[in-house]
N, C-alpha and C positions, 0 to 999 in steps of 0.2 A: 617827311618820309623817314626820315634818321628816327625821328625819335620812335613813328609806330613801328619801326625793323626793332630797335632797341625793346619798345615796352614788349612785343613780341618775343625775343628771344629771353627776355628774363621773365618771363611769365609763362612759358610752354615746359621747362623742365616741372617749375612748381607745379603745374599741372599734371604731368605725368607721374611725381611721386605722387602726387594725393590722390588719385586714380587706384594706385598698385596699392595705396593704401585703403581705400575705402574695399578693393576687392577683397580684403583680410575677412572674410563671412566666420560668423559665430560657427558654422558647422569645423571651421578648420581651430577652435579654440577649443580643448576638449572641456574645460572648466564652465568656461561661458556657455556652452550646449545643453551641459548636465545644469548648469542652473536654471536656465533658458526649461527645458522640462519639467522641474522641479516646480519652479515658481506656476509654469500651466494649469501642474495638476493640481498643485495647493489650490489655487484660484476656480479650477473645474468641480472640485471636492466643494466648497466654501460655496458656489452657489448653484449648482445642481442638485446635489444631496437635499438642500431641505423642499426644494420646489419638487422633484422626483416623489420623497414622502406625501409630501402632500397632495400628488396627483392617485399614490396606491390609497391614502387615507381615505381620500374623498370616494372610491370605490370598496370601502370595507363598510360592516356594518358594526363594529368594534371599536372600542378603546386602542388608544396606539398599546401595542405590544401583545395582546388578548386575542387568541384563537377566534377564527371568526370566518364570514361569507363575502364573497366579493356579487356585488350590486351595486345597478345604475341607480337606486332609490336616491341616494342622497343628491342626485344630480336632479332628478326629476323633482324633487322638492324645492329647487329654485323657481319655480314658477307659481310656488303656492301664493296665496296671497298676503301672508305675511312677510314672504322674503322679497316680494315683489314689491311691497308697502314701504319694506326697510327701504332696499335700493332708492327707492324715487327720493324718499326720504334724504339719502345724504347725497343723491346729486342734488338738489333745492338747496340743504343745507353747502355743500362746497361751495356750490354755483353763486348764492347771494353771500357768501364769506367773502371769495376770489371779487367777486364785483365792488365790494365797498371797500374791502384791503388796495385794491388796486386804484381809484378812485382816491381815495385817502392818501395811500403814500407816494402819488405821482402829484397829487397835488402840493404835497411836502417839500417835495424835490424842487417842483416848480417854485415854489414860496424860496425857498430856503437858495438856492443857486440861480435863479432868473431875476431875482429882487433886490429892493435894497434892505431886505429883510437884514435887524442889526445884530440879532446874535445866531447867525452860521454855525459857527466850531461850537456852541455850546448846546445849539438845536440837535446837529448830527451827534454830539456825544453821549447826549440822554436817548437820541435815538438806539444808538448802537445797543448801551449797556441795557435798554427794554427787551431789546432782542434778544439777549442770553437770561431771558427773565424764561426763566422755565415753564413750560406752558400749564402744567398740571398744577403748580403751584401757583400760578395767577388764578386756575379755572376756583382753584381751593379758597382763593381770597376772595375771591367775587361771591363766591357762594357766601362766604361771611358776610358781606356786604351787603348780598340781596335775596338771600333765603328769606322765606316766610318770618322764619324767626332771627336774621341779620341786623344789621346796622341800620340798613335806611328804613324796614318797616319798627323796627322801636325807635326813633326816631320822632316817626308820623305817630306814635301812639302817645309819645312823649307830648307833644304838640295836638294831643285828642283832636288829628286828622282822622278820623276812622275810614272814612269812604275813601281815601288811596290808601292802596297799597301795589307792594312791587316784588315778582317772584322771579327769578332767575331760572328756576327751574323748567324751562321751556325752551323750544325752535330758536324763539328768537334771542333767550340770555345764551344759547349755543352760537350763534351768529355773530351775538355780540365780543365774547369774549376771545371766537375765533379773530376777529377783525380786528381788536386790539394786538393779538399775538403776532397777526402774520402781516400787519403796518410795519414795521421797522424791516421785514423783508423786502416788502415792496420798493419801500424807499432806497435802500441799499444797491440792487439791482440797477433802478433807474439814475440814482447817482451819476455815474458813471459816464454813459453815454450820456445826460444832461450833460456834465460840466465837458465832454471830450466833443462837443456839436460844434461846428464853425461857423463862429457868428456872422458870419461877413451874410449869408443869408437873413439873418433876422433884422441885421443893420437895413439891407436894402428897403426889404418891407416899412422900417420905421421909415424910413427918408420917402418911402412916396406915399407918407401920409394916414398908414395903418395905424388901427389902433391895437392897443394890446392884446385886445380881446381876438382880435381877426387876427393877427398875429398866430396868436395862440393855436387858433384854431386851421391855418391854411400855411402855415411853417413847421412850427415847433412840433405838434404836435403828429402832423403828419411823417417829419423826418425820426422821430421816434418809435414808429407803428412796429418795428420789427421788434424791438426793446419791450415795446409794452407785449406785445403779445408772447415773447419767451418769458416773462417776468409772470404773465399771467398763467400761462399752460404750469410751470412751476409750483405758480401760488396754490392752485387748482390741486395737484400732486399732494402736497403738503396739505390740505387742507383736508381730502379726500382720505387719507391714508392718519389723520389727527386721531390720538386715541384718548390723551386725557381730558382734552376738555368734553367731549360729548358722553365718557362715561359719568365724570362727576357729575356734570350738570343733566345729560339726559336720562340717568336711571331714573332718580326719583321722580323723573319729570316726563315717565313715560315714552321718552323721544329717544327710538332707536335707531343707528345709523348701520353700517355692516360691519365696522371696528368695534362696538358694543358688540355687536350679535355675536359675532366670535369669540369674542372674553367671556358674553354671560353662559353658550349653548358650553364653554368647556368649563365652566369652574362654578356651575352649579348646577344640580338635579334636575332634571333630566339632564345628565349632559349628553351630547349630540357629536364628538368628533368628526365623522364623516361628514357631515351635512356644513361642520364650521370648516372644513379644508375646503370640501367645494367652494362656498362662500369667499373662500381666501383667496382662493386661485379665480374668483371672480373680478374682487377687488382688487386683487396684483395685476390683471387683465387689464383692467379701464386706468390703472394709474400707468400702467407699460405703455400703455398707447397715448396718453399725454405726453411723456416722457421721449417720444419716438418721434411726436409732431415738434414735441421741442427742441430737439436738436438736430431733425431736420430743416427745419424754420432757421434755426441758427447757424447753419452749414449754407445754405439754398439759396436764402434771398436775403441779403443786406441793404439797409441805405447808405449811402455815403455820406457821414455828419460829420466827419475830420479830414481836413486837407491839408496841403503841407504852407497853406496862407496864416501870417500871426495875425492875431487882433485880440481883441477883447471885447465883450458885449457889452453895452451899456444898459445895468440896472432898471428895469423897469421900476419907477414910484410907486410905492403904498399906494399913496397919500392918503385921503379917509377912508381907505383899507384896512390901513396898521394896527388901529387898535382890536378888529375882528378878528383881523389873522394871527396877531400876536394873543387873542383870548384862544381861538384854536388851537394852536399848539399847546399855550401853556394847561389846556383843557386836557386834549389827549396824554402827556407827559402826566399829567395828574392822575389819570385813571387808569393809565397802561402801569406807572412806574412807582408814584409816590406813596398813592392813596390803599393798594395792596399792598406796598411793604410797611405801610404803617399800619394797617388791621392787623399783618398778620404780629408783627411785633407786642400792638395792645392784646391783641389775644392769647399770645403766650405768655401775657404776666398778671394774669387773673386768674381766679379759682373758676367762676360761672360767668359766661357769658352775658353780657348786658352791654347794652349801646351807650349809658351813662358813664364814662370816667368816675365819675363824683358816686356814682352806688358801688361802683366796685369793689373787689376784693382781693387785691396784687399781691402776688405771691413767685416766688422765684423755685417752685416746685416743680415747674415743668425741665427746667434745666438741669436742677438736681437730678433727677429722672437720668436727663440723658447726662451726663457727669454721670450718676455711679451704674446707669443700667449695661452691662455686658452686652448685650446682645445689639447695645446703638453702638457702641465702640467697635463690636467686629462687623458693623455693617460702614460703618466709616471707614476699618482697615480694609475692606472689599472693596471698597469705594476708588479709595486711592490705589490699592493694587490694579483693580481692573482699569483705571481710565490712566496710570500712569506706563502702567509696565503693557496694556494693550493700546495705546496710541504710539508706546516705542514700533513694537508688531505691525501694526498696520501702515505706518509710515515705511520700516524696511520693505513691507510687502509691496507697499504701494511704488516707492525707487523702481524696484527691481520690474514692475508692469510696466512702469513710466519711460524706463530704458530699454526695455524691446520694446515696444509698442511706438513710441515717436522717437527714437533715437538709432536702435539697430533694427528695426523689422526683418524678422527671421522669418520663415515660412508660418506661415499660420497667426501673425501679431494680429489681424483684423476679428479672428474668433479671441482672441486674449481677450483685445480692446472690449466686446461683447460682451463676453463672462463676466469683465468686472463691471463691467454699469448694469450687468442683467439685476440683480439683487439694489439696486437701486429704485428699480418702480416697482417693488415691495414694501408695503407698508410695516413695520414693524412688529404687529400684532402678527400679520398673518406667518412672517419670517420667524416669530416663535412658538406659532405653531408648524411650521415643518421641522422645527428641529425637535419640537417635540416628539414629533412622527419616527424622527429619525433618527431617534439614539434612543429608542425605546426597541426596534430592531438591530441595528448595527454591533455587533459586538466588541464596542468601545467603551471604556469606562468610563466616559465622559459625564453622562447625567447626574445630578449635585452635585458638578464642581464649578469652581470659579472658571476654570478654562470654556465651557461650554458657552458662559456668561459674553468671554472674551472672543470667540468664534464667532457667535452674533453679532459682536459691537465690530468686529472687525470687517464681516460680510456686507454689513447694513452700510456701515459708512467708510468703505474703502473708496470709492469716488472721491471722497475729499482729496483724500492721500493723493491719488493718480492726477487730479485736475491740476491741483494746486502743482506738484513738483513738474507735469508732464509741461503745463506752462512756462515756465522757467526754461527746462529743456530745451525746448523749440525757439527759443530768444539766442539760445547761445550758437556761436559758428561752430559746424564740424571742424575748421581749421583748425579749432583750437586742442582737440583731441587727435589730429591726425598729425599733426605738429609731435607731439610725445609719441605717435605710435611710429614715425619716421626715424627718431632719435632711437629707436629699439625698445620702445616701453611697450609692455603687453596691453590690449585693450580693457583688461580689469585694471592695471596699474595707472594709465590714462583716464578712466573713471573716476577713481580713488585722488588722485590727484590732481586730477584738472576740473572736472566735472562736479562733482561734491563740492570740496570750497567753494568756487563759482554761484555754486546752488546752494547755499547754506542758509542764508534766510529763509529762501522759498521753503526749507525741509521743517524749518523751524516753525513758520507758520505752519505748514499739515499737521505736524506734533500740536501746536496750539490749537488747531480748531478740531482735530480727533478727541485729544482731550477733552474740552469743551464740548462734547457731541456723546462720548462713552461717559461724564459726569451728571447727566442729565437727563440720559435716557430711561423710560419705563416703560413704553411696549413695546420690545423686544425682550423683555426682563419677566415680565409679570406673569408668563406661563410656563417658565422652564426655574426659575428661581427656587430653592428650599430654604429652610430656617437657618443651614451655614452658609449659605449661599445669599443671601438677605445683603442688600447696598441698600446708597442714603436713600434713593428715591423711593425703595418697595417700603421701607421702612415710615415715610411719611404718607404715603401712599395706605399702608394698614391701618395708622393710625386716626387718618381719616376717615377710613369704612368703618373702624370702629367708635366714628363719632365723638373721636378724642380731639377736639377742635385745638384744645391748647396745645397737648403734646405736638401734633402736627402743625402748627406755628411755630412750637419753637424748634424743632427739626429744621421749618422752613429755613427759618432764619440762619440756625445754623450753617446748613446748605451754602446758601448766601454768601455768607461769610468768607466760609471755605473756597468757596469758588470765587471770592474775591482774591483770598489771599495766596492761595495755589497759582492764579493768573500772574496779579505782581509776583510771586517768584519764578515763575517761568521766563516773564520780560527780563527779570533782572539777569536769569541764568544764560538767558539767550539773546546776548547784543544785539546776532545778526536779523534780529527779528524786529529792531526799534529803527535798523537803517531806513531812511528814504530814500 
């Protein structure tokens, strides 16, 4: 009784300052207030304005900026039979992407973390680095590979196969090379909750005689269900909203999805504005409401696959499994990772394409090219200006959400938290076309410059920023900030000091995968971009429409490169981001 009187009295005053402390409201802070507003309408401006555009766009019969009539035409034109065509079109095309992406990298997961599969850390590391394999750049090498006139039909010509051949140009090379892209997604997501499941379930099953298969099937797999299905509504999202592989490979190949229809109805004759914003604001529609199930599904209904019991799982055996499963992966690693960076490599060191090494004709002109050409250099200095100095940007912006929003909730943090994921189940094509819309009226100086460039990359993928640090946040105890605001520190100065350090990995990482996410992007880019305005990707991206297969290999590579060696020095610049 002594002791509960004691833990009592030394624990009711802590209580009552941290009480008087937590009552300190942003409203009585006039700094934190004005920011607190500041940061709303930054965030309000950043994703209303372009969806706003594009709701007046879709009601005009004009060009964004061009005197003109407001009509429902362009809306009643979604029912025609070719918009109708399109749509069916890229739900088949998402829907069998998400199905065999999902399929494939859960079974990776499973291989790779449920197994006695022998190389783990080297499986997951080619996984990973496949995954910042840029998608337009893979679609670019695959088309090497299996265009009419590629690698594998000279080849077959080579070997006077006549009767195969292999064209990429179609539903299913779209399918396909979606499904290589978005496998190291899959697997990444389910990582996770695989290795964090508590085995003491799957033990039981073995001990009363399951076999792995039923296992699989009436444990594992079921304690997963919520996992797979957030992981898939995702995959789906991304897949849905994909812009570079279905233009590369579906233009020529006639296969149009709604991301095509929108790039081609504005950037060629006849172009169509109204009719591509309704379509956008179609598209942002079906990807918002995947988007909505997914993180309601991931709020709503959990399994419970970690407890607070230790164990460890015991490895399921190969056995004469090993050498299949060990040909599958080293199969997918070959065609997601190896076998495109090595086309695109041979291809940038030849004059004419030819699938023969031995008829070649190697030449190192394509590099000269970009060495002495001006216009690759200032699209590299945009490069690194936009994804350096705008992942700083989005990172500050994203703190400053992450700390009203799960840390002080001020009046109104639940429409913040909204605003910033609204622009998230926007696909990037359609996001630049509202800004197209919208700085064609606004009278902002913004259109051809880099800043507009940076607006987008900041609107599109401010979520990372928010997720990534707001996590972190919610780990740490209030005590520890109300501890400094007790001592007399103001609640910015307790931020700054408490807060930040504490969080510094976590901020390090948002800077690392903003970066990695504004280095790589092209459709958000590809319709508000000009000739000074021009980054590495529009630049490899031209080069390819203009059927400069080499130039655009060795861009590719360059690219590569770059984003090789900009990552090492990020790691190196930033310790708190190598901690475990």
């Amino acid at each position: 009784m002594d002791q509960g009187e004691n833990r009592i009295g030394v624990e009711a005053p802590a209580v009552r300052v941290r009480t008087s402390a937590v009552k300190r409201v942003a409203a009585h802070d006039g700094v934190l207030t004005g920011l607190y507003i500041v940061v709303f309408a930054i965030v309000a401006f950043l994703a209303l304005v372009p969806l706003a555009a594009l709701v007046i766009g879709s009601l005009r019969d004009t060009s964004p900026g061009m005197p003109g009539q407001w009509t429902l035409a362009n809306w009643a034109n979604l029912a025609s039979p070719g918009v109708v065509e399109t749509l069916l079109t890229t739900l088949e095309v998402a829907g069998l992407s998400t199905l065999f992406a999902m399929v494939m990298g859960t079974a990776l997961a499973l291989v790779i973390h449920r197994t006695d599969f022998r190389w783990p850390n080297t499986m997951t590391g080619l996984l990973g680095l496949s995954f910042y394999f840029p998608s337009f750049i893979l679609a670019m090498a695959w088309i090497v590979i299996g265009s009419p006139g590629g690698v594998i039909n000279d080849l077959l010509r080579l070997l006077n196969i006549e009767s195969v051949s292999v064209d990429i140009y179609s539903a299913g090379g779209i399918i396909f090379v979606m499904v290589l892209h978005q496998v190291p997604f899959v697997y990444l997501t389910i990582r996770g909750p695989i290795m964090g499941m508590d085995p003491s379930y799957e033990e039981a099953a073995r001990t009363a005689g399951a076999s792995p298969w039923r296992m699989l099937r009436s444990i594992t797999l079921p304690m997963l269900s919520y996992a797979l299905a957030s992981s898939a509504l995702l995959c789906l999202v991304l897949t849905l909203e994909q812009f570079g592989i279905p233009v590369l490979i579906g233009v020529p190949g006639h296969v149009t999805v709604l991301a095509t229809q929108i790039y081609l109805l504005c950037r060629f004759p006849p172009t169509a504005y109204g009719l591509a914003a309704a379509i956008g604001l179609t598209l942002a529609a079906i990807t918002g409401i995947a988007i909505l199930l997914q993180r309601r599904l991931a709020r709503g209904g959990r399994s419970v696959v970690t407890t607070g019991k230790a164990g460890k799982i015991t490895p399921i055996p190969l056995g004469a499994w090993r050498w299949p499963v060990n040909l599958i992966c080293g199969f997918y690693i070959a065609v997601s990772l190896v076998l495109p960076g090595l086309i695109l490599l041979y291809t940038s060191l030849i004059k004419f394409f030819t699938a023969n090494p031995f008829d070649a004709a190697f030449t190192f002109r394509n590099y000269l090219y970009v060495w002495n050409s001006e216009e690759t250099q200032q699209a590299i200095v945009n490069t690194v200006i936009v994804s350096g100095g705008g992942a700083l940007v989005g990172v500050v912006l994203g703190i400053a959400c992450s700390y009203f929003t799960v840390r002080l909730r001020p009046t109104g943090y639940r429409v913040l938290d909204a605003l910033v994921m609204l622009p998230f189940g926007v696909p990037g094509i359609v996001l630049g076309l509202g800004l197209l819309w919208a700085y064609a009226y606004l009278p902002l100086p913004l259109y051809g410059t880099l800043t507009l460039i940076v607006l987008a990359y900041v609107t599109r993928f401010l979520p990372y920023a928010t997720e990534t640090s707001g996590a972190r946040f919610v780990q740490l105890d209030r005590s520890l900030e109300e501890a400094a605001w007790t001592a007399g520190a103001s609640r910015l100065s307790g931020v700054w000091r408490i807060l930040m350090p504490l969080s510094l990995p976590s901020l390090q990482s948002s800077y690392f995968l903003l970066f990695m996410a504004f280095f790589r992007e092209i459709s958000a880019t590809i319709l508000i971009f000009t000739a000074s305005t021009s980054v590495l990707s529009v630049s490899i991206w031209s080069s390819f429409e203009q059927a400069n297969w080499g130039l655009a290999s060795a861009l590719s590579i360059l690219a590569m490169i770059l984003m090789v060696a900009m990552m090492s020095l990020l790691l190196w610049a930033m310790p708190g981001a190598r901690r475990r």
